[in-house]
C-alpha positions in Angstrom: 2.5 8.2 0.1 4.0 11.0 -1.1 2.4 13.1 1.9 3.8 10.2 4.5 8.0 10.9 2.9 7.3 14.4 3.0 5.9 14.8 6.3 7.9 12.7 8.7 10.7 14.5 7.1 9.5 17.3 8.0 8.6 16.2 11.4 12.3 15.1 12.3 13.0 18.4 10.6 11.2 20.5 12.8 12.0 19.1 16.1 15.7 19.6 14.9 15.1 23.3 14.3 13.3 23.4 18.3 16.5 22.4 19.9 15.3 20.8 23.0 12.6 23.9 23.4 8.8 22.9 24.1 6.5 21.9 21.7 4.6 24.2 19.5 1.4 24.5 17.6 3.3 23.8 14.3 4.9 20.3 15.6 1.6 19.4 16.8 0.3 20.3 13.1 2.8 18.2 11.9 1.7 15.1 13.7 -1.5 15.3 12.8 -0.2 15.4 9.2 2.1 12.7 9.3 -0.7 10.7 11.2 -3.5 11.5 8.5 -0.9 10.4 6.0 -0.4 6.8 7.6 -4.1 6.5 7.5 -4.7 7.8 4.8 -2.1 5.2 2.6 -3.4 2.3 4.4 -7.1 3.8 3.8 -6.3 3.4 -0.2 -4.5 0.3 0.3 -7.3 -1.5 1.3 -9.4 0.0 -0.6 -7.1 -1.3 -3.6 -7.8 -4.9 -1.8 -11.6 -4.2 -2.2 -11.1 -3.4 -5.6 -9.4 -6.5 -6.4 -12.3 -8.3 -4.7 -15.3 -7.1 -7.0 -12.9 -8.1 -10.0 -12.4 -11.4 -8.9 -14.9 -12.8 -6.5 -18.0 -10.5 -7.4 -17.2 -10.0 -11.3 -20.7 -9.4 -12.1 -22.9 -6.8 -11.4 -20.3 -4.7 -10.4 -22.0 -1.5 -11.0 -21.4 1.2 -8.4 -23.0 4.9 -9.3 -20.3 7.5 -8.6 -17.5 4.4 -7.4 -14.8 7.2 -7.4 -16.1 9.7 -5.7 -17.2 7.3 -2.9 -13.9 5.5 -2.5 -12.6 9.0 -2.1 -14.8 10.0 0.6 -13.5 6.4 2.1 -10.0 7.1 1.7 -9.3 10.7 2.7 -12.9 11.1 4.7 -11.9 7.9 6.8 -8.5 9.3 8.0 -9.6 13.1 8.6 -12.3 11.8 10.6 -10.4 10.2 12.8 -7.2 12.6 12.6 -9.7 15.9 13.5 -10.9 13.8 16.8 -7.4 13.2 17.7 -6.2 17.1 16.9 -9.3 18.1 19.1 -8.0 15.8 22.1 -4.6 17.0 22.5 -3.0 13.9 21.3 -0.5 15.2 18.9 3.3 16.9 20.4 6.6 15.6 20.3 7.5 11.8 20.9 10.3 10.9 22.7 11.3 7.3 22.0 13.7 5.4 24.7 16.7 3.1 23.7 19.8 1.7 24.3 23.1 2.5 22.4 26.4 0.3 22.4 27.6 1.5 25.9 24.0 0.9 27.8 23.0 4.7 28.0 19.6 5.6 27.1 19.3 7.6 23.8 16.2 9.7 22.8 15.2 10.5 19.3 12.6 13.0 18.8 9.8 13.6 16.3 6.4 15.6 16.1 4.1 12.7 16.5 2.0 11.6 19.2 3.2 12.7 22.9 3.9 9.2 24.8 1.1 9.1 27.2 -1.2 8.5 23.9 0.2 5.6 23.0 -2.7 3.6 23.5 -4.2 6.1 20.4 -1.2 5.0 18.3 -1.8 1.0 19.1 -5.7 1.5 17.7 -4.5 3.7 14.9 -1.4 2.6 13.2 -0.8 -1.5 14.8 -4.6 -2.8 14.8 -5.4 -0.8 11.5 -2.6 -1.4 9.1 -2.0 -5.7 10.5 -6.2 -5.7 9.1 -5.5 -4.5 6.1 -2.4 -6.2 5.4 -4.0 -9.7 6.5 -7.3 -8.7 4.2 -4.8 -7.8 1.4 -2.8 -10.9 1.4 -5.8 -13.3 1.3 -6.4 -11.0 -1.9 -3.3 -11.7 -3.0 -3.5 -15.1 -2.3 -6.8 -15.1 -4.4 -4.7 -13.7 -7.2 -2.5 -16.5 -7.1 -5.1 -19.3 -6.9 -6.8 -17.9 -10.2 -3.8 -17.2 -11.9 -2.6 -20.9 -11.2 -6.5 -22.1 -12.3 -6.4 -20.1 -15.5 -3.0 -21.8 -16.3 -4.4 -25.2 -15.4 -7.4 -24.8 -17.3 -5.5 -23.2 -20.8 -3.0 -25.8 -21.0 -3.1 -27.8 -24.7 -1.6 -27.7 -27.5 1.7 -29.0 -28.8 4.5 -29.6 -25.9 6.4 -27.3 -28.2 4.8 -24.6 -27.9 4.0 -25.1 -24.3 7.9 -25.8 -23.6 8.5 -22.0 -25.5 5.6 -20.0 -24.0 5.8 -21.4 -20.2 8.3 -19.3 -19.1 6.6 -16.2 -20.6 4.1 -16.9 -18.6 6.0 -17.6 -15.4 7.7 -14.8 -15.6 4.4 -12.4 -16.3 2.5 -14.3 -13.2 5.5 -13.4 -11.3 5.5 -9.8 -12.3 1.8 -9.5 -11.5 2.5 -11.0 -8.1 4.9 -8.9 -7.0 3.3 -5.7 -8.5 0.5 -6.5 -6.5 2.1 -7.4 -3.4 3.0 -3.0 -3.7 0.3 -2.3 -4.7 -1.5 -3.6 -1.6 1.0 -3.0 0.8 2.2 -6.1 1.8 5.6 -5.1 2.1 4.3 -3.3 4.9 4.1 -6.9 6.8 8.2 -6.8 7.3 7.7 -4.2 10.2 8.0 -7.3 12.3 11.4 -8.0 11.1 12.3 -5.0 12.7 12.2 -6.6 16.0 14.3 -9.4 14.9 17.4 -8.2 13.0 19.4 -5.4 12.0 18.9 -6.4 8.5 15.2 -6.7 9.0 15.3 -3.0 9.3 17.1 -2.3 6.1 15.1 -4.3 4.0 12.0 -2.8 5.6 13.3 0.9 5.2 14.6 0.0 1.6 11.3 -1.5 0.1 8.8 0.8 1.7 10.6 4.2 0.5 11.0 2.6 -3.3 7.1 1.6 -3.0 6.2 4.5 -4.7 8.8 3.7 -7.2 7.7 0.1 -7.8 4.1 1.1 -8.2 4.6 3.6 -10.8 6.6 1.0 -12.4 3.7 -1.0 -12.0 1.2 1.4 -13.6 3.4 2.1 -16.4 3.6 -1.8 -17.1 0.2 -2.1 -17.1 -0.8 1.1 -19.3 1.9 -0.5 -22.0 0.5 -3.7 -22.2 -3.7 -2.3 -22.3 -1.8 -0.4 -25.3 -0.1 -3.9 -27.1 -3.0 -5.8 -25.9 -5.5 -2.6 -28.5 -2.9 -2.9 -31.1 -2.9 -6.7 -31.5 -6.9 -6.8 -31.3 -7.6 -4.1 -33.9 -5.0 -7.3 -36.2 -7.4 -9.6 -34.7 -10.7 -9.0 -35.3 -12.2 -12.2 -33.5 -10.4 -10.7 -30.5 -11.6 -7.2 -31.1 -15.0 -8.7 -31.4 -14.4 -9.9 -27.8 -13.4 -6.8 -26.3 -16.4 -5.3 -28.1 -18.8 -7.8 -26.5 -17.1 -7.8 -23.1 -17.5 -3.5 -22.8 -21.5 -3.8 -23.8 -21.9 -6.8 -21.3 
């Protein structure tokens, strides 16, 4: 993600600098990189959604010899495949993107992307593509939600009391786990069709997808402080630790 900011600022950067002169090898390089960068965050986002599936639906017998490695040849192998075949056919150069100010005159803003008679390239690569793995990722998330709301159903007891005090906890924690998920797998992704709507559409689009870097290193950070509570309370507990014990060897 980081790659995707820094490149398609550097794309509008260096079509600036050409000043209406022809393309070059560099703005060709360019696209390629801001195109591999695309892929490549979408690669990792699904990937993230498979992830989530063998923790949920598979559980067991989840074994995978060398998992990292091969979800890294997945996620950056996928996306230089398929950015290499484009480089070698020329599709890469500057895109020149028609619209329609206030007054009705036709406006052109510029970027080293793909040239516009390889649009049909961009359709396959970055509309088909990403719409999959959003759709996968939300029945993920959607999977998330069901077991969250059948672990809730099936833990309830106890005095009303206590249920009246901890409910809200645990609203609140299901909420946060939704929505760092929904980041996680890219979901916010899904209001590019907005932009088609309204002007506000675009804002909120623009505004959540440059802070989703943000959001998921809040994320992580949220999750590495409560692994550390959750050690801390179970080395006080030792039925509990005697759990985590017994869930490791199994």
């Amino acid at each position: 993600m980081l790659c995707l900011h820094l490149s398609f600022l550097l794309c509008c950067f260096w079509v600036w600098q050409l000043n209406g002169k022809e393309e070059d090898w560099v703005c060709r390089g360019l696209g390629l990189f801001l195109h591999w960068s695309l892929l490549a965050t979408f690669s990792w986002m699904a990937l993230e959604g498979f992830h989530l599936y063998l923790l949920l639906v598979q559980v067991f017998n989840i074994y995978v010899r060398r998992y990292l490695l091969k979800l890294s040849l997945v996620g950056w192998g996928l996306p230089t495949l398929i950015a290499v075949v484009c480089g070698i056919s020329g599709v890469y150069g500057k895109y020149r993107p028609e619209s329609m100010d206030a007054n009705n005159r036709s406006s052109t803003a510029e970027i080293c992307w793909m040239s516009s008679h390889r649009l049909s390239v961009s359709y396959v690569t970055i509309v088909a593509f990403p719409c999959l793995v959003i759709l996968c990722n939300s029945c993920m998330l959607g999977l998330v939600v069901f077991k969250l709301w059948r672990l809730r159903t099936g833990s309830r007891g106890g005095s009303s009391k206590k249920m009246n005090r901890e409910k809200w906890m645990k609203l609140w924690r299901d909420c946060a786990t939704v929505l760092g998920l929904s980041f996680v797998l890219g979901l916010p992704w899904g209001l590019a069709s907005t932009t088609y709507v309204s002007l506000a559409g675009i804002y909120v689009f623009t505004v959540l997808n440059s802070l989703q870097g943000v959001f998921m290193f809040l994320w992580s950070v949220a999750i590495s402080c409560k692994s550390r509570s959750d050690n801390n309370s179970s080395t006080r507990d030792p039925s509990t630790q005697k759990v985590m014990i017994t869930s490791f060897n199994n």
